[in-house]
C-alpha positions, 0 to 999 in steps of 0.5 A: 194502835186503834182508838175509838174517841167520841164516836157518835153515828146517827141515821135518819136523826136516830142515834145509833152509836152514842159517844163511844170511846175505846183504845184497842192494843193488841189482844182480842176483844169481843163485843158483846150485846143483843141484836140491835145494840150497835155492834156492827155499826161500830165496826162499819165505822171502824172499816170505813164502810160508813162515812163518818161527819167527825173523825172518830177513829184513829190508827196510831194517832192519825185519823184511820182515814187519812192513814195511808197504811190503814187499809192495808193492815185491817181485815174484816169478815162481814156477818153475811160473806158472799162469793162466787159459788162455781169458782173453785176455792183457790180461785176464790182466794185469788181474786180477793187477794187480787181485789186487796192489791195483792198478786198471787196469780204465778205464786199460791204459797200465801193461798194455800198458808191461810187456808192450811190455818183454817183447816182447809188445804184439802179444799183448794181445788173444789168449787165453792158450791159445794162447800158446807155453811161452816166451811164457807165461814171458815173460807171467809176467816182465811180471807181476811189473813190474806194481807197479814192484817193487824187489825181483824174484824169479825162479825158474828162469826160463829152466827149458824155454826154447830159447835164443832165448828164453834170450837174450830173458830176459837182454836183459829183465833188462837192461833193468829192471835199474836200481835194482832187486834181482834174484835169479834161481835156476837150476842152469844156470851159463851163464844167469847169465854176463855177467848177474849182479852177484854170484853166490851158490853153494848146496849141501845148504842152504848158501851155500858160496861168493859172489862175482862171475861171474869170481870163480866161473870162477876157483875152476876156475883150472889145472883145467880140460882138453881132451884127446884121448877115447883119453886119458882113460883115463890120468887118475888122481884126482878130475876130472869130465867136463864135455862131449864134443865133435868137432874135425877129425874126432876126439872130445875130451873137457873135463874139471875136475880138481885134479891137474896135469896134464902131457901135451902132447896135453892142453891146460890152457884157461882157465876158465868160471863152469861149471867154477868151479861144478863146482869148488865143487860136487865140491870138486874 
């Protein structure tokens, strides 16, 4: 449905994207890299918000740009989402549907379906002032269903929220997932954990690794260690510190590293999208 083909995005001579290539079918994808990778820069180009010299992306075979349809069926949530804070919720809504094309002034059914999906029904008349940060994001994710898109771009969705809210995001997710392309950027590994398809691993504008979630954790295969705080010390080469934690009183340390590692107060555990992603990134 949406490929990427030979994208290549520069600004002010500097390379940004670097010759990315991808073929979106319909599934949820995460792009998943640090700040700075590129990752909103691809899905700017992909919107059409930054103008291309080369066509490089294409919607059913045909250059997006050219497709008539193309805007019509894509949706996309910026990372920063601002509204009208003295309208009320519905209103809000209204006028977005309205700035899409689409008229919803004598009818609110498909208002009040979007926002039914993201929790917020009893909202519908409160002003956007008074609205929680997560409540606004969620806002912001009932807006992009207003067209029925078949195309969904969120940008660092769960960018501020706790974890509850975190949560609420992927059980959406799954339930608009059908028949649809999603794309979710994020530099946090665990929020595209047991919700992606595929993932898309960037760095310094590149797409340095695809594959599935389990195909990331697993870049991080006999790499990944516990040991004791006093130990780490001991460690010689290349590793990265993933987290301090406590256990029964004493302070361990979880860390990623390519040397083998053969102590029997060290503990070699099984791998997580995180480590994988550590991996990747470090070239560990």
């Amino acid at each position: 449905m949406l490929e990427i083909k030979n994208l290549t995005y520069r600004i002010k001579k500097k390379s940004v994207i670097e010759d990315v290539s991808y073929y979106f079918m319909p599934g949820v994808y995460g792009l998943l890299g640090p700040n700075g990778a590129g990752k909103t820069t691809i899905m700017r180009c992909i919107t059409g918000v930054y103008s291309l010299k080369q066509p490089a992306i294409f919607y059913d075979g045909e250059e997006a740009i050219k497709n008539k349809n193309f805007l019509n069926i894509i949706s996309y949530l910026p990372q920063e989402f601002g509204l009208f804070k003295d309208l009320k919720v519905k209103e809000m809504m209204i006028m977005l549907a309205s700035l899409r094309g689409i008229n919803t002034k004598n009818d609110l059914e498909l208002v009040e379906r979007c926002l039914e999906l993201v929790n917020m029904s009893d909202k519908l008349n409160d002003k956007v002032r008074t609205l929680s940060g997560g409540m606004i994001r969620r806002l912001g994710i009932a807006q992009t269903l207003l067209n029925d898109p078949k195309i969904i771009i969120f940008d660092e969705p769960t960018a501020g929220l706790d974890i509850e809210e975190r949560l609420r995001f992927k059980n959406i997710i799954s339930e608009i997932r059908k028949d649809r392309v999603i794309i979710i950027s994020t530099h946090i590994a665990t929020d595209i954990e047991s919700l992606c398809d595929q993932v898309l691993v960037m760095n310094e504008g590149k797409v340095i690794f695809t594959g599935s979630c389990e195909q990331v954790a697993n870049q991080a295969n006999h790499k990944g260690y516990i040991l004791p705080e006093d130990k780490l010390a001991s460690i010689e080469g290349k590793y990265h510190i993933q987290n301090y934690f406590e256990k029964d009183s004493k302070n361990f340390t979880k860390i990623v590293s390519h040397l083998r590692i053969d102590d029997s107060d060290i503990e070699c555990v099984e791998p997580t999208i995180e480590d994988g992603y550590i991996c990747l990134i470090k070239e560990i």
